[in-house]
PyMOL Python script that loads the backbone (N, CA, C, O; Angstrom):
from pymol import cmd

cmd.read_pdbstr("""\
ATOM      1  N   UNK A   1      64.161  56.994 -28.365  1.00  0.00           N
ATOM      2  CA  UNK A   1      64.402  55.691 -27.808  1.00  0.00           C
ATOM      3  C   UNK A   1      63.210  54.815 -28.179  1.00  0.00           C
ATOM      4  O   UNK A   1      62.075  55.283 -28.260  1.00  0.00           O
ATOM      5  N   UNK A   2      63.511  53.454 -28.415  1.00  0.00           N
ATOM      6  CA  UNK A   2      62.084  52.840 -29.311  1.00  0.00           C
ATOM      7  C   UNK A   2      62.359  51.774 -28.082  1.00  0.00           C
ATOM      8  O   UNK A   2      63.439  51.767 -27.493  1.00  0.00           O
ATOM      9  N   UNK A   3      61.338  50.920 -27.767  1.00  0.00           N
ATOM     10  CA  UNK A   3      61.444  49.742 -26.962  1.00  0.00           C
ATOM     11  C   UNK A   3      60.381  49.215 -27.040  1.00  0.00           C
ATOM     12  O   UNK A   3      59.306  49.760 -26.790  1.00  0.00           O
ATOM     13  N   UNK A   4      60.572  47.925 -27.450  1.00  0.00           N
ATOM     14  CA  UNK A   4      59.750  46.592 -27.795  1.00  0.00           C
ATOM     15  C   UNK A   4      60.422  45.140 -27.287  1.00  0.00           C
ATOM     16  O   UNK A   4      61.246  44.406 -27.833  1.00  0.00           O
ATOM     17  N   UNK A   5      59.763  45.051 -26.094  1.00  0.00           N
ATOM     18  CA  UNK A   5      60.600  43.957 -25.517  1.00  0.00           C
ATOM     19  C   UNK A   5      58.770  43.078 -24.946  1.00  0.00           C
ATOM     20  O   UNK A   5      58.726  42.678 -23.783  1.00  0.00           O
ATOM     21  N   UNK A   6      57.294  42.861 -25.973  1.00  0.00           N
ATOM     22  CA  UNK A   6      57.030  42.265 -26.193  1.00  0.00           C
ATOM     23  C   UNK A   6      55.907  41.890 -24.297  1.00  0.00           C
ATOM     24  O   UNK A   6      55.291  40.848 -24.071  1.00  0.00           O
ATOM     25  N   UNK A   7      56.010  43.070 -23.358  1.00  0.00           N
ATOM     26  CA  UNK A   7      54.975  42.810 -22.472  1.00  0.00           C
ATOM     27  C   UNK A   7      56.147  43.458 -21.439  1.00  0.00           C
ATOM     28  O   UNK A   7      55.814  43.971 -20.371  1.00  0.00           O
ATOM     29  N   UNK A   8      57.139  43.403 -21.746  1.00  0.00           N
ATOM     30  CA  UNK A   8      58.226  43.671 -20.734  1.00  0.00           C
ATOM     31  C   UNK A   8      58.321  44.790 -20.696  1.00  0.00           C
ATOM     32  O   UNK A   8      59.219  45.092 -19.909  1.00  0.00           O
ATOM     33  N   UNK A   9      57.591  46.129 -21.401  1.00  0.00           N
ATOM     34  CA  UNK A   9      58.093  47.627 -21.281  1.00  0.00           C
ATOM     35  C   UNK A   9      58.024  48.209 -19.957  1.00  0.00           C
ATOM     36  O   UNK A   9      58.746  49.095 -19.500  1.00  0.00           O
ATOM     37  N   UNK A  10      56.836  47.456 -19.262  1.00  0.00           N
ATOM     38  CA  UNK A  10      56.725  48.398 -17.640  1.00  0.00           C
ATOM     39  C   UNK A  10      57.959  47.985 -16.592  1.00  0.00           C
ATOM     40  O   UNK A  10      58.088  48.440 -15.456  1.00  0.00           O
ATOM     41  N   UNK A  11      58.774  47.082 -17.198  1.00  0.00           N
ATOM     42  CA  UNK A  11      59.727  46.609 -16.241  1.00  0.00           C
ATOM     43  C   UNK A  11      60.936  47.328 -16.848  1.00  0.00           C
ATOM     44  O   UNK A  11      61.892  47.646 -16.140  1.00  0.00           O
ATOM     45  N   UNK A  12      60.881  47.650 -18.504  1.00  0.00           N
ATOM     46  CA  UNK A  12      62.539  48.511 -19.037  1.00  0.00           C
ATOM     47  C   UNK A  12      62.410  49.855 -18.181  1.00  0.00           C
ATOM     48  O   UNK A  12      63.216  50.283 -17.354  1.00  0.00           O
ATOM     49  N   UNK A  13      61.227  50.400 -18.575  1.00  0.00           N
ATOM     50  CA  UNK A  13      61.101  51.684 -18.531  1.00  0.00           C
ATOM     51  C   UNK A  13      61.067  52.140 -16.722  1.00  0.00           C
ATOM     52  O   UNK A  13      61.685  53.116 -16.297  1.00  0.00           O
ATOM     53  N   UNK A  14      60.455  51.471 -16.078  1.00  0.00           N
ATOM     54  CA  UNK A  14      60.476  51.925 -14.620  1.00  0.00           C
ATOM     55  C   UNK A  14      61.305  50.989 -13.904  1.00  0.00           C
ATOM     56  O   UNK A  14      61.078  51.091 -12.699  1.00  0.00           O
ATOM     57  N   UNK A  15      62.148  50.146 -14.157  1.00  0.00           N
ATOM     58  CA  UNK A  15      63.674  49.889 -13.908  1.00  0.00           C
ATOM     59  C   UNK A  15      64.749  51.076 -14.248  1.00  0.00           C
ATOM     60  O   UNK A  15      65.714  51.283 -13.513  1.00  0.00           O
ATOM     61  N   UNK A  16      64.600  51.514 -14.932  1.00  0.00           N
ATOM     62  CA  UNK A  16      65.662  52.850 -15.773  1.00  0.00           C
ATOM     63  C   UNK A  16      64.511  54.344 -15.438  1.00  0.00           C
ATOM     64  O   UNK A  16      64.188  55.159 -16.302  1.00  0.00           O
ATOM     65  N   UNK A  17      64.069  54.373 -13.992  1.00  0.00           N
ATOM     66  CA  UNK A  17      63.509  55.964 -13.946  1.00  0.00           C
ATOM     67  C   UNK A  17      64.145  56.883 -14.228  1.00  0.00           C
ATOM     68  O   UNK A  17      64.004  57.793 -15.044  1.00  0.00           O
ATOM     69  N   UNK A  18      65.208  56.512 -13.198  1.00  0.00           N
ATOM     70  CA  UNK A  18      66.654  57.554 -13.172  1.00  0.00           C
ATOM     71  C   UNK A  18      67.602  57.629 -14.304  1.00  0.00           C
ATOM     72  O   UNK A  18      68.656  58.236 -14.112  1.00  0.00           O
ATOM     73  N   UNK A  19      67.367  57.082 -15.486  1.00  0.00           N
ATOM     74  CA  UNK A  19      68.100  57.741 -16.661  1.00  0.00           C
ATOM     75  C   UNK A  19      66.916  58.257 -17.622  1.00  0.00           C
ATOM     76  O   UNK A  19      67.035  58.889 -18.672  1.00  0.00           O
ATOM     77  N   UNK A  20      65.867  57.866 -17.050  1.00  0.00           N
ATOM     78  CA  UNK A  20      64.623  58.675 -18.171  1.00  0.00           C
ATOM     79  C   UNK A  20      64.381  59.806 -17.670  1.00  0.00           C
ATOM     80  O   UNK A  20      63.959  60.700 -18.403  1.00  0.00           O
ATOM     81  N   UNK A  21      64.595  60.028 -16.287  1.00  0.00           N
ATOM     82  CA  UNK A  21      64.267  61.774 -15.837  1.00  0.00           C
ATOM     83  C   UNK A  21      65.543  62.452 -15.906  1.00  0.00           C
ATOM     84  O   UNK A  21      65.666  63.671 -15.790  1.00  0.00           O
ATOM     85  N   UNK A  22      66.572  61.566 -16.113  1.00  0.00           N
ATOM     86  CA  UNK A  22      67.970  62.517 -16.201  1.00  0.00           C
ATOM     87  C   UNK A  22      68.049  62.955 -17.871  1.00  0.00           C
ATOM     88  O   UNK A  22      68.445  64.045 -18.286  1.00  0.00           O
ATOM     89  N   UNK A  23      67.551  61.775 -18.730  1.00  0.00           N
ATOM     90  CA  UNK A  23      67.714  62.276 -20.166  1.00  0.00           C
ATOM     91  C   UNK A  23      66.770  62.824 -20.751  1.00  0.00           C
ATOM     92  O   UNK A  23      66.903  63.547 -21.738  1.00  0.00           O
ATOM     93  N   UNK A  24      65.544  62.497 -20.120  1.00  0.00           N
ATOM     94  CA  UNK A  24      63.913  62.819 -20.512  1.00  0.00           C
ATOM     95  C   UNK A  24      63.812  63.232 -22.302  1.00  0.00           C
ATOM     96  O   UNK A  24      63.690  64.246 -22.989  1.00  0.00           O
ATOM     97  N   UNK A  25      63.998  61.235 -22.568  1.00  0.00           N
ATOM     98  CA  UNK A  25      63.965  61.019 -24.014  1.00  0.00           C
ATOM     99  C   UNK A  25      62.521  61.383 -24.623  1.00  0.00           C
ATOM    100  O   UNK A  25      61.518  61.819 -24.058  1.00  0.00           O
ATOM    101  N   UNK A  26      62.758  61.057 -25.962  1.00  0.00           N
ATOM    102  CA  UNK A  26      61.019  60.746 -26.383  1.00  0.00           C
ATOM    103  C   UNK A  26      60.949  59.328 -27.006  1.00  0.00           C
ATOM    104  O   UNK A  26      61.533  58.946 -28.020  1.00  0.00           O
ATOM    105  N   UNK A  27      59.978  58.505 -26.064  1.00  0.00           N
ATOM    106  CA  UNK A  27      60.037  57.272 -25.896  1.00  0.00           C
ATOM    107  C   UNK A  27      58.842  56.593 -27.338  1.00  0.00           C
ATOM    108  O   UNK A  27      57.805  57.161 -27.679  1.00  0.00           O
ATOM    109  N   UNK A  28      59.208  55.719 -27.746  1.00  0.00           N
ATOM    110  CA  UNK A  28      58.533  54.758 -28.620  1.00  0.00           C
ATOM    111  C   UNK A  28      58.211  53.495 -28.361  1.00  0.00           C
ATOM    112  O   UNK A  28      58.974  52.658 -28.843  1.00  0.00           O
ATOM    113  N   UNK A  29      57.129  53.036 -27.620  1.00  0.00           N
ATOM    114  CA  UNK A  29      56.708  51.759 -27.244  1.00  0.00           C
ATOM    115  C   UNK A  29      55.672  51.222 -27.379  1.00  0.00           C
ATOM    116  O   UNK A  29      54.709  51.819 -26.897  1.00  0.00           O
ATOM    117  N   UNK A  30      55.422  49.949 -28.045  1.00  0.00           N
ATOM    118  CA  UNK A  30      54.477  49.251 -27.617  1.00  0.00           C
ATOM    119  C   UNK A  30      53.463  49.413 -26.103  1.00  0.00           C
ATOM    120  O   UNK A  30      53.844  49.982 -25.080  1.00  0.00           O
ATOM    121  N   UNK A  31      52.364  48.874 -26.266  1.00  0.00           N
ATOM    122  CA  UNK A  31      51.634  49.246 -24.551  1.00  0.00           C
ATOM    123  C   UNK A  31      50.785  47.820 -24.921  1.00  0.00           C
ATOM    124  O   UNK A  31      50.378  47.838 -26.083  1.00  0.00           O
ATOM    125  N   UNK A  32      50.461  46.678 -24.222  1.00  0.00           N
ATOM    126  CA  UNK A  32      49.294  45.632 -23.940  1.00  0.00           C
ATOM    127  C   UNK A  32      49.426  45.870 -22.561  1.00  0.00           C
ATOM    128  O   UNK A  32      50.454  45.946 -21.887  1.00  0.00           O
ATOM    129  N   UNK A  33      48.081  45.993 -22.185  1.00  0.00           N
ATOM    130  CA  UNK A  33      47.558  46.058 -20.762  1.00  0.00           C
ATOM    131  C   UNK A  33      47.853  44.357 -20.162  1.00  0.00           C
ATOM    132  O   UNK A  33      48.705  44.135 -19.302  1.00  0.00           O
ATOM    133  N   UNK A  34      46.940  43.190 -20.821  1.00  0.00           N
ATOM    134  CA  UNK A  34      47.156  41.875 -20.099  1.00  0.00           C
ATOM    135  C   UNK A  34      48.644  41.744 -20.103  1.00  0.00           C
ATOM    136  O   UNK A  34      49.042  41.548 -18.955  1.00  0.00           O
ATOM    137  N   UNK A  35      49.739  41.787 -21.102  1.00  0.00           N
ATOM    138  CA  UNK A  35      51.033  41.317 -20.642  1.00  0.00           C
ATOM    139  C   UNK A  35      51.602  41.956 -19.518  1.00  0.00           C
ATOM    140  O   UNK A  35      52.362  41.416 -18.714  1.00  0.00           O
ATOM    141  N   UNK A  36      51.208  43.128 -19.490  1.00  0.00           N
ATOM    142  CA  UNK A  36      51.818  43.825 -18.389  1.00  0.00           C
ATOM    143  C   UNK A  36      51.250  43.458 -16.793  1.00  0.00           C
ATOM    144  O   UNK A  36      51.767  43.444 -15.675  1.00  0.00           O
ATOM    145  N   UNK A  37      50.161  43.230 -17.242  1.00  0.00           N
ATOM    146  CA  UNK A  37      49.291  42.583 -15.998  1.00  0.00           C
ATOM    147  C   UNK A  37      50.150  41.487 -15.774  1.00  0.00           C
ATOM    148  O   UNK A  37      50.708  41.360 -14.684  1.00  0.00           O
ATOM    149  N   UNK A  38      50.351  40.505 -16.897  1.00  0.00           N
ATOM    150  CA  UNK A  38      50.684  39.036 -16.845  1.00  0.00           C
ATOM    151  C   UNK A  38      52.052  38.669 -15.733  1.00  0.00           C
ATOM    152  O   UNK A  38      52.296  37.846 -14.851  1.00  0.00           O
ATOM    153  N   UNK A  39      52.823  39.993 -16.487  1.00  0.00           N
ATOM    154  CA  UNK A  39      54.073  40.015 -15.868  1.00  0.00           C
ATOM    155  C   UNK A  39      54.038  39.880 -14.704  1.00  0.00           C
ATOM    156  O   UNK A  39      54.438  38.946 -14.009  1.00  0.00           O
ATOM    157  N   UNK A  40      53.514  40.891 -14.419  1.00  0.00           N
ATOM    158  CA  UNK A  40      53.345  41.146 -12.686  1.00  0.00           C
ATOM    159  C   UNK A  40      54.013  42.157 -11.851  1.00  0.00           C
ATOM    160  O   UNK A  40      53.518  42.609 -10.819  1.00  0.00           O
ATOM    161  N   UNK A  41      55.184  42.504 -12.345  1.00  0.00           N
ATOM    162  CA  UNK A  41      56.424  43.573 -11.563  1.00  0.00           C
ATOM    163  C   UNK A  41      55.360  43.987 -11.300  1.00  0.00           C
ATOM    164  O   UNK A  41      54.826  43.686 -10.233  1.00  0.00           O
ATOM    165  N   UNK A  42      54.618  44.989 -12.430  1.00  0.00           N
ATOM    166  CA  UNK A  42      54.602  46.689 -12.412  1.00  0.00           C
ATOM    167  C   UNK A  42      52.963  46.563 -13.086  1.00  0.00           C
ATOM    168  O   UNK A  42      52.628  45.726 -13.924  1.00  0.00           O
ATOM    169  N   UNK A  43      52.136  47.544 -12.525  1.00  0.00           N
ATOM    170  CA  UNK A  43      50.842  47.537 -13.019  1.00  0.00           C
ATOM    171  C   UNK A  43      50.720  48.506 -14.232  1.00  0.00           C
ATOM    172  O   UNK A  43      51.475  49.466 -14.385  1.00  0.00           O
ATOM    173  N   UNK A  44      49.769  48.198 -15.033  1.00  0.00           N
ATOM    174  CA  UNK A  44      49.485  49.692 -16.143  1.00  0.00           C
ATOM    175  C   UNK A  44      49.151  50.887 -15.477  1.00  0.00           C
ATOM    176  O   UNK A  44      49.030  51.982 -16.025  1.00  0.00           O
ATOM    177  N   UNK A  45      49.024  50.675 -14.425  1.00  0.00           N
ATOM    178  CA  UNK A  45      48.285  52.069 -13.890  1.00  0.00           C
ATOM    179  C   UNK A  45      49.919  52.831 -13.129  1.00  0.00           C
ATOM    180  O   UNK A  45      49.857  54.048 -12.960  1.00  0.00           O
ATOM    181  N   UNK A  46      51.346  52.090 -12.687  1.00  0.00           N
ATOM    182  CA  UNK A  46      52.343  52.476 -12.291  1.00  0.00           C
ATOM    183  C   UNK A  46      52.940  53.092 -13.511  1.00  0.00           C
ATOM    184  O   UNK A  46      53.341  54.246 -13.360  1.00  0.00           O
ATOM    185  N   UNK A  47      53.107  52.444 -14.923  1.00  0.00           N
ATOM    186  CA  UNK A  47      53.215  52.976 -15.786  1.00  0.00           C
ATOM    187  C   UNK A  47      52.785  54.437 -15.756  1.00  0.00           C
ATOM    188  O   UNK A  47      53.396  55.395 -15.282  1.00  0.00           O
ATOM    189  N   UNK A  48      51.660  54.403 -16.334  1.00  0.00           N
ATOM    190  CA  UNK A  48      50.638  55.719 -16.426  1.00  0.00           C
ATOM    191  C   UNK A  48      51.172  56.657 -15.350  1.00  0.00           C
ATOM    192  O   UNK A  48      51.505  57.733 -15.846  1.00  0.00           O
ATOM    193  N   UNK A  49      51.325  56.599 -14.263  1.00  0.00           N
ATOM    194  CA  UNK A  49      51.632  57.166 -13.307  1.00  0.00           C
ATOM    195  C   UNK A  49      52.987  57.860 -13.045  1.00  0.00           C
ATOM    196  O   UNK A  49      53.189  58.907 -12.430  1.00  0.00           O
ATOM    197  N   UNK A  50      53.881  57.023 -13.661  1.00  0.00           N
ATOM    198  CA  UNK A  50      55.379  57.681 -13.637  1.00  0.00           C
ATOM    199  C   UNK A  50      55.117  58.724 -14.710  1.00  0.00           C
ATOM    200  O   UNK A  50      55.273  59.867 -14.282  1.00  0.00           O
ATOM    201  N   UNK A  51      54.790  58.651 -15.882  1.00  0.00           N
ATOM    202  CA  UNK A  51      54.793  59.618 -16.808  1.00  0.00           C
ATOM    203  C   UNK A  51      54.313  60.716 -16.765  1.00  0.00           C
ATOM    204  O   UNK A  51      54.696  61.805 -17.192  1.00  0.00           O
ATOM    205  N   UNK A  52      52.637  60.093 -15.728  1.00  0.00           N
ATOM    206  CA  UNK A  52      52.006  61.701 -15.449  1.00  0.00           C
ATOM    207  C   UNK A  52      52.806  62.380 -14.380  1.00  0.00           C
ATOM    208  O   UNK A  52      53.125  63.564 -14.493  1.00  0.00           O
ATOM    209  N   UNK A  53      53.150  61.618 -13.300  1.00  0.00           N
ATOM    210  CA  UNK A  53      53.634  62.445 -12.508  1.00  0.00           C
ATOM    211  C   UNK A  53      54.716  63.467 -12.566  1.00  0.00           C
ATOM    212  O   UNK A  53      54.904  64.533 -11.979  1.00  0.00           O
ATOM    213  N   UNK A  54      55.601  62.541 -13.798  1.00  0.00           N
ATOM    214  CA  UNK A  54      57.168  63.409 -14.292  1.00  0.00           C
ATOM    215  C   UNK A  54      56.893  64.244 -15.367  1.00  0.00           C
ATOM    216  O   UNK A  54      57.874  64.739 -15.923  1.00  0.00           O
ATOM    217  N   UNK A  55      55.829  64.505 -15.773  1.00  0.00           N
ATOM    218  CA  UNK A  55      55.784  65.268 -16.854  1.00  0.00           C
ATOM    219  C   UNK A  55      55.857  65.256 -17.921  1.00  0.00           C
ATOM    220  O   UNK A  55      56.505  66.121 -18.510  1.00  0.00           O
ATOM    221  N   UNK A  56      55.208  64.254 -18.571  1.00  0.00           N
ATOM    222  CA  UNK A  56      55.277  63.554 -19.960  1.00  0.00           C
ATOM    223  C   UNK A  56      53.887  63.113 -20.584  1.00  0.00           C
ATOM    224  O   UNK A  56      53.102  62.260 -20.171  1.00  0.00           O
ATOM    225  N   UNK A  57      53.820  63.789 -21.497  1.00  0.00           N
ATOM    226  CA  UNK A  57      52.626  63.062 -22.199  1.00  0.00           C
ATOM    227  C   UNK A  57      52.690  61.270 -23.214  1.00  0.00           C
ATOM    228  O   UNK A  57      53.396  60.612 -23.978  1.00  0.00           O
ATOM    229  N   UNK A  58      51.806  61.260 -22.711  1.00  0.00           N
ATOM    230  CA  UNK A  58      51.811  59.779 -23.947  1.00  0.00           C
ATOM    231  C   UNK A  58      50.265  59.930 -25.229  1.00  0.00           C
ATOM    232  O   UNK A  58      49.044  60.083 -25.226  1.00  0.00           O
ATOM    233  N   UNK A  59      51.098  59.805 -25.901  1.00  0.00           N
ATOM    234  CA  UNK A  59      49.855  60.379 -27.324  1.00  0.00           C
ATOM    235  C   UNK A  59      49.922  58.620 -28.022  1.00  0.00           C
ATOM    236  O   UNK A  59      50.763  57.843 -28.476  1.00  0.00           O
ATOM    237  N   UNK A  60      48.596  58.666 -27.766  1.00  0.00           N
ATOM    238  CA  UNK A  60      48.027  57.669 -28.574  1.00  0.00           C
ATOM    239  C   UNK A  60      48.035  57.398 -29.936  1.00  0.00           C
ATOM    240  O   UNK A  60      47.181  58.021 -30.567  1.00  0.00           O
ATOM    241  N   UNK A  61      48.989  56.398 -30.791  1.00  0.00           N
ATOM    242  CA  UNK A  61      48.994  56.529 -31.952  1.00  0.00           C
ATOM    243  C   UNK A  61      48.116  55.758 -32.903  1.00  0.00           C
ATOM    244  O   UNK A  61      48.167  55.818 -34.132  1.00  0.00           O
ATOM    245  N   UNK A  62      47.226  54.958 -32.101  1.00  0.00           N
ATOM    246  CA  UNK A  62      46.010  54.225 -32.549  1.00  0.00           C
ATOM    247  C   UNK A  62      44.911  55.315 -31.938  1.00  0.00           C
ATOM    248  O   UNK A  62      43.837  55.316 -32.540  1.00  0.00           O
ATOM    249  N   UNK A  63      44.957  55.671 -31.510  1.00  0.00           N
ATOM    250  CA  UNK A  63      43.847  57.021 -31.067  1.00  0.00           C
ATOM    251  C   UNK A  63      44.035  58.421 -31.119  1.00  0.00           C
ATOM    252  O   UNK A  63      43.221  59.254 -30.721  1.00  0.00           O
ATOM    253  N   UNK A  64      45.187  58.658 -31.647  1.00  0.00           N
ATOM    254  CA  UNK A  64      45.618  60.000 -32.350  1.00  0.00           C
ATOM    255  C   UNK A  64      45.251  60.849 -31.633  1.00  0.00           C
ATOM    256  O   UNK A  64      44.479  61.701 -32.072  1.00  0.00           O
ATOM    257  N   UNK A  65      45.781  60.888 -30.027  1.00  0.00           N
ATOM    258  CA  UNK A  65      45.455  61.723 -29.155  1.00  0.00           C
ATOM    259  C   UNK A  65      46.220  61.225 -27.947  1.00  0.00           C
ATOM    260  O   UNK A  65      46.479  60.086 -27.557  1.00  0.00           O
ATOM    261  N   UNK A  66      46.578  62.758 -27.344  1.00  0.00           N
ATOM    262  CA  UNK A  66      47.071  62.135 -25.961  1.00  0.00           C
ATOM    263  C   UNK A  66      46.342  61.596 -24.851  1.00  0.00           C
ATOM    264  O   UNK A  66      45.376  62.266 -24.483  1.00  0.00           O
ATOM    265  N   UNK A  67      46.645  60.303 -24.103  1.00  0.00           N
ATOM    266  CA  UNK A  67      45.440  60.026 -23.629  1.00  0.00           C
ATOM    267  C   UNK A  67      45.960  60.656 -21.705  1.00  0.00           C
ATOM    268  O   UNK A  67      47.013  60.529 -21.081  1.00  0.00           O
ATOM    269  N   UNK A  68      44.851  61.202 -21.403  1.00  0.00           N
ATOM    270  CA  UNK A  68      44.085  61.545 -20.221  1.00  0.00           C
ATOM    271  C   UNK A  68      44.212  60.375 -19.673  1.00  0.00           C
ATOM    272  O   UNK A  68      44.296  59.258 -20.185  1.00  0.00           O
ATOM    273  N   UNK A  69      44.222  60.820 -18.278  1.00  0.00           N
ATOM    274  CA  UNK A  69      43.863  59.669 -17.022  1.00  0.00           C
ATOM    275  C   UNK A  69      42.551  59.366 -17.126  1.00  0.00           C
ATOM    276  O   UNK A  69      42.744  58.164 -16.940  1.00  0.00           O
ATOM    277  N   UNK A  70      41.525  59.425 -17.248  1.00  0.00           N
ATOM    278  CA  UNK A  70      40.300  59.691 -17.567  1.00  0.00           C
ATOM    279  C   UNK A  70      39.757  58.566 -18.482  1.00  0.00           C
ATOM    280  O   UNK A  70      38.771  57.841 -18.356  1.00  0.00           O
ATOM    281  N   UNK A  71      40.978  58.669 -19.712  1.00  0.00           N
ATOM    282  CA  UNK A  71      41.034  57.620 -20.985  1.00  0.00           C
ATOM    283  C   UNK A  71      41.496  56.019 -20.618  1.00  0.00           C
ATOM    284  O   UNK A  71      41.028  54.942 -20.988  1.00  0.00           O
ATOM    285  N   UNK A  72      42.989  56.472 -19.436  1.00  0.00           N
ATOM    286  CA  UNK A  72      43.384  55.204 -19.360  1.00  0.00           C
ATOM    287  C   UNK A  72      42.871  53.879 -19.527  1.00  0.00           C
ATOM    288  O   UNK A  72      43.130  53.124 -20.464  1.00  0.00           O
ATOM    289  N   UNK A  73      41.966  53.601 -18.343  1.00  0.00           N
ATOM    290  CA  UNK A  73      41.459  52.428 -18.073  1.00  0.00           C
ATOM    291  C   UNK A  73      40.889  51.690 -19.801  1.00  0.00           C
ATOM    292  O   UNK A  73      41.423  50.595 -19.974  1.00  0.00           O
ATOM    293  N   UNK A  74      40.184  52.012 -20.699  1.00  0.00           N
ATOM    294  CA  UNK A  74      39.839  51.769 -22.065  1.00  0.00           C
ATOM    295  C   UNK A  74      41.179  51.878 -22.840  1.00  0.00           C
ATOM    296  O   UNK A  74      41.045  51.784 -24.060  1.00  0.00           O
ATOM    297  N   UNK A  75      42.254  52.030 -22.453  1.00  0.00           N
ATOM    298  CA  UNK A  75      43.309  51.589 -23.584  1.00  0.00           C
ATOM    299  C   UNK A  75      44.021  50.267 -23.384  1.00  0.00           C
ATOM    300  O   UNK A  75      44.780  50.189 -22.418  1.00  0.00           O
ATOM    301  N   UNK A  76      43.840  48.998 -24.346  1.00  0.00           N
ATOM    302  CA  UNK A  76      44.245  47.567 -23.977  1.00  0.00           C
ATOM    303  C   UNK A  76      45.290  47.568 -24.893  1.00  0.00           C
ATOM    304  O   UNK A  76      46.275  47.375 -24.181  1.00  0.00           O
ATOM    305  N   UNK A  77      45.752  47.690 -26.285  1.00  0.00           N
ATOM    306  CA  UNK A  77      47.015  47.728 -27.055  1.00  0.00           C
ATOM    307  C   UNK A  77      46.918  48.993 -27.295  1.00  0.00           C
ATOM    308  O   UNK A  77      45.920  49.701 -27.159  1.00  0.00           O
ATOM    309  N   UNK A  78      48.540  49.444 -27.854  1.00  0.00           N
ATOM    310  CA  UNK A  78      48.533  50.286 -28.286  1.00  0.00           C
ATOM    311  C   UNK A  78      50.089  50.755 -28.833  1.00  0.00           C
ATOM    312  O   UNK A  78      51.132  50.230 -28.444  1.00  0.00           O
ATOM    313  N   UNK A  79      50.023  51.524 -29.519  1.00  0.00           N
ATOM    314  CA  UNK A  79      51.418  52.096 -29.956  1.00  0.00           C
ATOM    315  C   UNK A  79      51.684  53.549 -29.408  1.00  0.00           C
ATOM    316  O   UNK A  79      50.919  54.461 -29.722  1.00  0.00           O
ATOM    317  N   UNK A  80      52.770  53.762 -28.589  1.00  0.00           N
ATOM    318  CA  UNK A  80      52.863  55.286 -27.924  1.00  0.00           C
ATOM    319  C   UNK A  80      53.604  55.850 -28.207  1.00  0.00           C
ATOM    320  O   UNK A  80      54.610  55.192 -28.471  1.00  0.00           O
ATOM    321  N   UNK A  81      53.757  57.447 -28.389  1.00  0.00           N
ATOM    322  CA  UNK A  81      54.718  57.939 -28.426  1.00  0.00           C
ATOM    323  C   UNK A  81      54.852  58.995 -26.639  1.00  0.00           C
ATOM    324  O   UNK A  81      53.942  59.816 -26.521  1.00  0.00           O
ATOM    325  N   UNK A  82      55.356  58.969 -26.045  1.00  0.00           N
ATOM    326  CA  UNK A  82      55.597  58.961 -24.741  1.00  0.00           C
ATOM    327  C   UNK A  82      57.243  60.446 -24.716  1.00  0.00           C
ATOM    328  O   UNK A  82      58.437  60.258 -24.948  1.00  0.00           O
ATOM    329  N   UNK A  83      56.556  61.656 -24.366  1.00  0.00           N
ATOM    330  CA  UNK A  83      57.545  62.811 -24.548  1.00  0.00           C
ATOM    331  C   UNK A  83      57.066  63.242 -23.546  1.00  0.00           C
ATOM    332  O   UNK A  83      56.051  62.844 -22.974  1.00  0.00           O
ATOM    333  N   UNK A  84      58.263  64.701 -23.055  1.00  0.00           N
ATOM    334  CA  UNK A  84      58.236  65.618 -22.013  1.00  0.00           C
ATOM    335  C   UNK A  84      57.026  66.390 -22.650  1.00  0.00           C
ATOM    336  O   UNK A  84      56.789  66.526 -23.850  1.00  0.00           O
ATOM    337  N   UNK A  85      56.429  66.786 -21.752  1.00  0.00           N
ATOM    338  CA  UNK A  85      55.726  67.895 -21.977  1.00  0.00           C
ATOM    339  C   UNK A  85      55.644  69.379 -22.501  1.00  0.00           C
ATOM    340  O   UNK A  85      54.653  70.050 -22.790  1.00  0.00           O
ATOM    341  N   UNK A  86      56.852  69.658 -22.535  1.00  0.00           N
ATOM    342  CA  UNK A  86      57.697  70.885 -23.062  1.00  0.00           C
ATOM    343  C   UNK A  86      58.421  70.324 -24.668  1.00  0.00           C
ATOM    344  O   UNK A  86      59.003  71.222 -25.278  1.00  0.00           O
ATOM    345  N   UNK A  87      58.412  69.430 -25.102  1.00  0.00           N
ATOM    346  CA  UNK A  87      58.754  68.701 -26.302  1.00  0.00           C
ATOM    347  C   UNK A  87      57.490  68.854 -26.985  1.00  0.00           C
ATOM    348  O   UNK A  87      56.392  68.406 -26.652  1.00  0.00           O
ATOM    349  N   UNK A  88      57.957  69.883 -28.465  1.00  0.00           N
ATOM    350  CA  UNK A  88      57.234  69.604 -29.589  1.00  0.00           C
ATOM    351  C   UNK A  88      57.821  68.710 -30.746  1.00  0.00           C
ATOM    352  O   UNK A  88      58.916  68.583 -31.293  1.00  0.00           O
ATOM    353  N   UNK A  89      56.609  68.172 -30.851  1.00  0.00           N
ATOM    354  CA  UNK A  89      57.304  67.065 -32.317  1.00  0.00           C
ATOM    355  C   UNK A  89      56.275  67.511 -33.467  1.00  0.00           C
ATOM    356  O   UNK A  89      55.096  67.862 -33.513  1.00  0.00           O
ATOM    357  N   UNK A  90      57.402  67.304 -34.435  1.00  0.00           N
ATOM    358  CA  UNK A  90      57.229  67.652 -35.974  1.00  0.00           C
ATOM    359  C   UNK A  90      56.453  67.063 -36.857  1.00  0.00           C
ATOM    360  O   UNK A  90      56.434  67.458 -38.023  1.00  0.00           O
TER     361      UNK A  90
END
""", "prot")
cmd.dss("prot")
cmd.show_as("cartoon", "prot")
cmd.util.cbc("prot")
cmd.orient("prot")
């Protein structure tokens, strides 16, 4: 699933919990911290939070690593790839 809706991802993605833990895709999205701020729904840190909590890593594709809670706060753009935890990719 790819989604680029441009600052709006924290509102696709945690509007639709309940078909991402029922299908538990492997997600492709954009990440800016200020738009998401800007928006307002949903914080970067609610983001971050649904994924860790459900079991999903998000691997940094400008930092070629999955990022840690630890990392969060220092990631402002970014490109993610966002999978279950039990999902290997090729």
């Amino acid at each position: 699933m790819k989604i680029d809706v441009e600052g709006y991802e924290a509102v696709v993605i945690l509007g639709n919990k309940e078909i991402i833990l029922k299908n538990r895709p492997v997600i492709f999205s954009e990440y800016d911290r200020q738009w998401i701020s800007e928006e307002g729904s949903y914080t970067p840190d609610d983001l971050f939070n649904f994924f860790n909590d459900n079991k999903f890593e998000i691997y940094s594709r400008v930092h070629n690593k999955v990022i840690q809670k630890s990392d969060f706060p220092n990631v402002f753009q970014d490109n993610w790839i966002i999978k279950p935890i039990n999902v290997e990719l090729n």
